[in-house]
Legacy VTK file of the C-alpha trace (Angstrom):
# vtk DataFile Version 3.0
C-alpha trace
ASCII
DATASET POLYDATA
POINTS 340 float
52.318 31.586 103.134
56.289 30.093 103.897
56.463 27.790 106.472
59.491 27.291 108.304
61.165 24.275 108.305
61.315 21.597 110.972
63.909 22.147 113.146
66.037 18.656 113.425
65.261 16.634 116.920
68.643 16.446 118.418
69.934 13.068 119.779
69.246 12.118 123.168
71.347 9.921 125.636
68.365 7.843 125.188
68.674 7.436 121.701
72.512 6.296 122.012
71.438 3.938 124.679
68.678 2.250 122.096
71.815 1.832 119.288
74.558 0.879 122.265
72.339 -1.560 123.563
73.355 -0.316 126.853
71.366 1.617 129.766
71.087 5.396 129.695
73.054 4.986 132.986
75.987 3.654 131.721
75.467 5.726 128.583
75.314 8.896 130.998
78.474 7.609 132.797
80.234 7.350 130.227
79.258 11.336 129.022
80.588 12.561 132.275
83.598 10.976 132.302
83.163 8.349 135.035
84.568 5.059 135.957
82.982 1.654 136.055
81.832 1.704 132.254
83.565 -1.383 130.775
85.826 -1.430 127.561
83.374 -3.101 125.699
80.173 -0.984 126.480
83.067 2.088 125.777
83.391 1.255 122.623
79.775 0.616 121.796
78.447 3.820 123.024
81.281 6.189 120.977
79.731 4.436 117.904
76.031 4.618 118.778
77.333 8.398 119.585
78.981 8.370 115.927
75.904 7.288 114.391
73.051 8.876 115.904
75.043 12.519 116.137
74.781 13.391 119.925
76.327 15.846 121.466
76.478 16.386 125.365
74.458 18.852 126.451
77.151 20.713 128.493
74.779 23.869 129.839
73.049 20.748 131.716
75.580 18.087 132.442
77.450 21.585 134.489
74.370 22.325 136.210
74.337 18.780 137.845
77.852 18.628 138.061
77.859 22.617 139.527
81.009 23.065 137.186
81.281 25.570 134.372
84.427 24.444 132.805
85.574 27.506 132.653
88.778 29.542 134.308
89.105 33.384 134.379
92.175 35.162 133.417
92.405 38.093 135.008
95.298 40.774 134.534
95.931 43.660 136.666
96.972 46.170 134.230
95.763 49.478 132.456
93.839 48.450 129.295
96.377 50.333 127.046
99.245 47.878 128.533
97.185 44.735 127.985
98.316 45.323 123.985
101.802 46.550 124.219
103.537 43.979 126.354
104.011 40.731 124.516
104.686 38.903 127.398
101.210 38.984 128.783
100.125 37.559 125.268
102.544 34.624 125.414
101.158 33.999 129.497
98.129 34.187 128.107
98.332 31.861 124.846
100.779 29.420 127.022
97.250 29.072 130.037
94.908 29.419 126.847
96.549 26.230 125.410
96.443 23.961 128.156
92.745 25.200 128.908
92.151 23.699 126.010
93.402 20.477 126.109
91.484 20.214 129.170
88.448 21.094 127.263
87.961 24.364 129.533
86.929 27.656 128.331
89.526 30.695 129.050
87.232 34.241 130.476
89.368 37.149 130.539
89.137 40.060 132.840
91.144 42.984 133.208
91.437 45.086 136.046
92.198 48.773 135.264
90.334 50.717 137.504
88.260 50.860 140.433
84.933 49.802 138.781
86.249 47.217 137.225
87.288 45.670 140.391
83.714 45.732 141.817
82.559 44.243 138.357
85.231 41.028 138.296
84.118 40.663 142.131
80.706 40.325 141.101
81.258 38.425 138.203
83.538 35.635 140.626
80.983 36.063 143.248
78.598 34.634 140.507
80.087 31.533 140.038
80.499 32.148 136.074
84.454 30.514 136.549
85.364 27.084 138.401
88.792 28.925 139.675
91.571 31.960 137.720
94.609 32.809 136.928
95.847 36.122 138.169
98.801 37.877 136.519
100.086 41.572 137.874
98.522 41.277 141.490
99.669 44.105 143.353
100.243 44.102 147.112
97.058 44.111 148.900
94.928 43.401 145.717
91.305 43.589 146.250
90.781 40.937 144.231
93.186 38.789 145.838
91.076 38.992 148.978
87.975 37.939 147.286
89.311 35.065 145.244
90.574 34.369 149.130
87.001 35.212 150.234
85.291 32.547 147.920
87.609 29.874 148.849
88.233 29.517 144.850
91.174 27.394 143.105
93.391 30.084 142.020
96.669 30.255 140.578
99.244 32.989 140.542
101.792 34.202 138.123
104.676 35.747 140.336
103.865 35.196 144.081
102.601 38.774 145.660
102.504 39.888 148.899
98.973 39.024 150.702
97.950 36.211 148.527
95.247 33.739 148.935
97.051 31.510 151.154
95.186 28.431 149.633
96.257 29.686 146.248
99.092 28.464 143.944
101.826 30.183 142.577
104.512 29.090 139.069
107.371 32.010 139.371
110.532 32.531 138.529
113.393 33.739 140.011
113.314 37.613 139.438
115.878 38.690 141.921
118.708 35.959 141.274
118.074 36.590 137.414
118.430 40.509 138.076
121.469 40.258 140.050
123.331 37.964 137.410
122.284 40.319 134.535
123.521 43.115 136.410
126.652 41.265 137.301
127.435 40.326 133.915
126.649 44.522 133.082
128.887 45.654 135.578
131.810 43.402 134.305
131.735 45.311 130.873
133.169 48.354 133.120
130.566 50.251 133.785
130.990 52.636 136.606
127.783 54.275 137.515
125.199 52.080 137.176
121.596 53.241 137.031
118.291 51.062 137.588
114.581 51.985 135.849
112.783 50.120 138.687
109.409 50.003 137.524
106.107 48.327 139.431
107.360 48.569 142.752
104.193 47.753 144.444
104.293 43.783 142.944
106.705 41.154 143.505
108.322 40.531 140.404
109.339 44.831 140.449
110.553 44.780 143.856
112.566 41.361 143.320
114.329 42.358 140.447
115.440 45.698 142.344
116.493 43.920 145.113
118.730 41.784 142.775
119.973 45.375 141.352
121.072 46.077 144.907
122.945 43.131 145.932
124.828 43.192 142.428
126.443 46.048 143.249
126.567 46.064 146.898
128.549 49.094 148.312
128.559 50.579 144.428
124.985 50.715 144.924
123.572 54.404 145.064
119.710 55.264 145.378
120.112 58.732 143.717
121.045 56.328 140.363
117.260 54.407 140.919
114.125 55.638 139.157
111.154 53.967 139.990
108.208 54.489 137.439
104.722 52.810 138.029
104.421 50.398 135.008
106.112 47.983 132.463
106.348 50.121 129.259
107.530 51.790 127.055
106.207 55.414 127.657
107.258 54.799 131.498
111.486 53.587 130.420
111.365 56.957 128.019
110.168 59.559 131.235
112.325 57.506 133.550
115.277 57.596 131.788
114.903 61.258 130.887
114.896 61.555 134.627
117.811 59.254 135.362
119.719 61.246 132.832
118.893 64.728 134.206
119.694 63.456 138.016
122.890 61.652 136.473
124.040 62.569 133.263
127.232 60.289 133.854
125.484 57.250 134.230
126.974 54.329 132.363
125.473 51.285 132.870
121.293 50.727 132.824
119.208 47.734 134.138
115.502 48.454 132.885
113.006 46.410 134.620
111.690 45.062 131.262
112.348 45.461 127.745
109.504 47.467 127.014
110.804 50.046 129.972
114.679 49.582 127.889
113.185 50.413 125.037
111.940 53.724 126.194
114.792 54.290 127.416
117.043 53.502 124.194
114.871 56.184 122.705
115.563 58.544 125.232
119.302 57.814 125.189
119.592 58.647 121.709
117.548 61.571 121.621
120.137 62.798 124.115
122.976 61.848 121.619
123.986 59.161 124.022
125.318 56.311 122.018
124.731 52.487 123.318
126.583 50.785 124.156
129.589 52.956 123.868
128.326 55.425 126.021
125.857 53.185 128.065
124.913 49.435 128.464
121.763 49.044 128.579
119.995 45.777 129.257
116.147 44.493 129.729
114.035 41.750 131.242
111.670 39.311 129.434
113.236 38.439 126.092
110.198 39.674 124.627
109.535 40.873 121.064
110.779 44.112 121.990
114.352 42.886 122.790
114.356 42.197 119.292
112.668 45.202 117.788
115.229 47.343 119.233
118.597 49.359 118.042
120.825 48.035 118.860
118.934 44.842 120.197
118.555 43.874 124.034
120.703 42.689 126.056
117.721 40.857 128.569
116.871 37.787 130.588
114.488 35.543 128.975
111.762 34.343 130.507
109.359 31.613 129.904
106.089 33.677 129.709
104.385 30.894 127.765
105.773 28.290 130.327
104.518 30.681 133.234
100.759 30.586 131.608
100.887 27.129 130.727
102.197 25.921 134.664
99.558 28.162 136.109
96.705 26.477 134.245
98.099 22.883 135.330
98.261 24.077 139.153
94.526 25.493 138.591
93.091 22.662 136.765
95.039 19.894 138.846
93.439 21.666 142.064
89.611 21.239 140.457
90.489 17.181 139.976
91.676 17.367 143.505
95.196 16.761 143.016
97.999 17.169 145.739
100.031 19.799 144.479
102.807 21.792 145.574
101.905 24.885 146.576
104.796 26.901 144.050
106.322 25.808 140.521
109.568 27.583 139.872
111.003 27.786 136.239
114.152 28.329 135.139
114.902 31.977 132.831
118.578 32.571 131.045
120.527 35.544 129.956
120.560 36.912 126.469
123.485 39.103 125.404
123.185 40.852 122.685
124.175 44.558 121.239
122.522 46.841 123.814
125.390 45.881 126.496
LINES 1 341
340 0 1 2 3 4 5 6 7 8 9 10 11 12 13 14 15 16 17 18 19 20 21 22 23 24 25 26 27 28 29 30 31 32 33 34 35 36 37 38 39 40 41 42 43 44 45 46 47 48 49 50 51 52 53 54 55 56 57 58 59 60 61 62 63 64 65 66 67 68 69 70 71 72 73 74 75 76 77 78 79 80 81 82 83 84 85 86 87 88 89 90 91 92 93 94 95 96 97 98 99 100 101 102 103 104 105 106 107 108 109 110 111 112 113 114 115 116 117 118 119 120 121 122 123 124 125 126 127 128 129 130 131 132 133 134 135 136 137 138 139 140 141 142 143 144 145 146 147 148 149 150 151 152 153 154 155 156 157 158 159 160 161 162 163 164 165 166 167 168 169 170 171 172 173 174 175 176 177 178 179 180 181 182 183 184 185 186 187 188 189 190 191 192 193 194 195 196 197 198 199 200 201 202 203 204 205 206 207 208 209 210 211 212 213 214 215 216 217 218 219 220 221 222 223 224 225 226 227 228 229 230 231 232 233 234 235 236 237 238 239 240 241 242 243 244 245 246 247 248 249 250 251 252 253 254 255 256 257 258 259 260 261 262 263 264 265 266 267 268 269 270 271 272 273 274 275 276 277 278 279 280 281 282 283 284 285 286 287 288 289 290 291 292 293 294 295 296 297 298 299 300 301 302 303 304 305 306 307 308 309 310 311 312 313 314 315 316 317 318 319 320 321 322 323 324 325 326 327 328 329 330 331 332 333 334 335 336 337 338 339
């Protein structure tokens, strides 16, 4: 008959206390990250720790300390959309990073549909995450009210309509950033300039339309504005179909992202439109699709790494208690390139 060998007893606090020469008090002080442990019994205890091979239990040191170290992502988006659009990647890797550092853990939830609503509510009503991140709220997002609801350190990227009002927000400027880019469009001599307004129903969609508008001011037209629902590509390709059926002399495009300008590029030359001869076209984001693209994008960069990054700093600064302010703005830039 095999017998199965002895599992290895695992280091206690105890233990590191008997090779510190220190009390398991100070020894469990010093685990949790506490003052009033001096430099001396410091550096005793992270050899005894060395030496013996503890390691914190962190299931029970969060139990007493009714922390998880964790912070949910969550994105507002179909599932398909999650993949295709780089910059929710970069916002992710940039809040995924400075988790990190902070030693937290990053849970992330995506919101498509109805159901999975109810399911993040439950799991944040469960207490699984110490506070989140929230990227694509729309107006009136359910989940906004119950991160509200819970009274939960939260974070925005972009700064929509109905928000926890105890929340945070790191932004840009989407409407100042859209008016320059379409300034700079409109000097190339475009006549009849068109818009691809897409996700009308959250802040960053609405703001960059609203910078469309004041661009052009009296030159603005509605009939040259097609709204679709989401950032991507499928979306810029039916919109600009539309546009271009509506407005076959349209000159000039402002897509509301690159992913939405590169649907419409397609579309464009399917229709033996040539750009930028026959149209400018330029983007939003900077994102690897700007790049991908023939000719390539004409866009405004933005920081999505920088946005993730700032939003886990305002979410873990407001578990240590910090005084923050309640928005972080970051700069963006134009790119010209081909497209315009």
């Amino acid at each position: 008959m095999t017998t199965r060998p002895a599992r290895a007893k695992r280091a206690t606090v105890h233990d590191v206390a008997l090779e510190a020469g220190v009390s398991r008090g100070t020894v469990s002080r010093y685990v949790n990250g506490e003052r009033y442990v001096s430099a001396a019994a410091r550096t005793a205890i992270e050899a005894a720790i060395a030496k013996v091979g503890y390691v914190p239990n962190t299931a029970a040191r969060n139990l007493v300390m009714q922390r998880t170290q964790a912070v949910g992502f969550i994105v507002h988006e179909p599932h398909s959309l999650f993949v295709e659009d780089p910059n929710i990647g970069e916002i992710l890797l940039g809040a995924n990073a400075r988790l990190s550092e902070a030693d937290h853990q990053m849970a992330v939830l995506i919101v498509d549909t109805e159901r999975d609503t109810d399911r993040v509510a439950r799991y944040l009503s469960g207490g699984l995450v110490d506070g989140v991140i929230i990227v694509s709220a729309r107006a009136d997002d359910p989940i906004t009210r119950v991160v509200e609801r819970l009274q939960m350190p939260a974070a925005y990227v972009g700064h929509p309509p109905g928000a926890a009002s105890t929340a945070s927000f790191v932004v840009i400027d989407n409407r100042g950033a859209a008016r320059s880019i379409t300034e700079r469009l409109a000097a190339t001599g475009r006549r009849r300039m068109g818009m691809i307004a897409a996700a009308l129903d959250r802040d960053s969609g609405a703001d960059r339309l609203a910078g469309f508008r004041e661009a052009l001011g009296d030159r603005y037209d509605d009939e040259l504005v097609e709204p679709v629902p989401l950032y991507s590509y499928s979306a810029g390709r039916e919109g600009m179909r539309r546009l271009l059926d509506r407005a076959p002399d349209v000159d000039g495009v402002f897509a509301a992202s690159d992913a939405v300008a590169a649907g419409a590029l397609e579309t464009l030359k399917e229709a033996g439109r040539r750009v930028p001869e026959d149209v400018g076209v330029v983007g939003f984001d900077d994102s690897a699709w700007a790049r991908r693209t023939t000719p390539r994008l004409s866009t405004v960069r933005q920081p999505a790494a920088g946005l993730g990054a700032g939003a886990a700093d305002l979410v873990l600064g407001r578990l240590r208690g910090e005084d923050l302010p309640a928005e972080r703005r970051l700069d963006c830039e134009i790119v010209w390139r081909e497209s315009a």
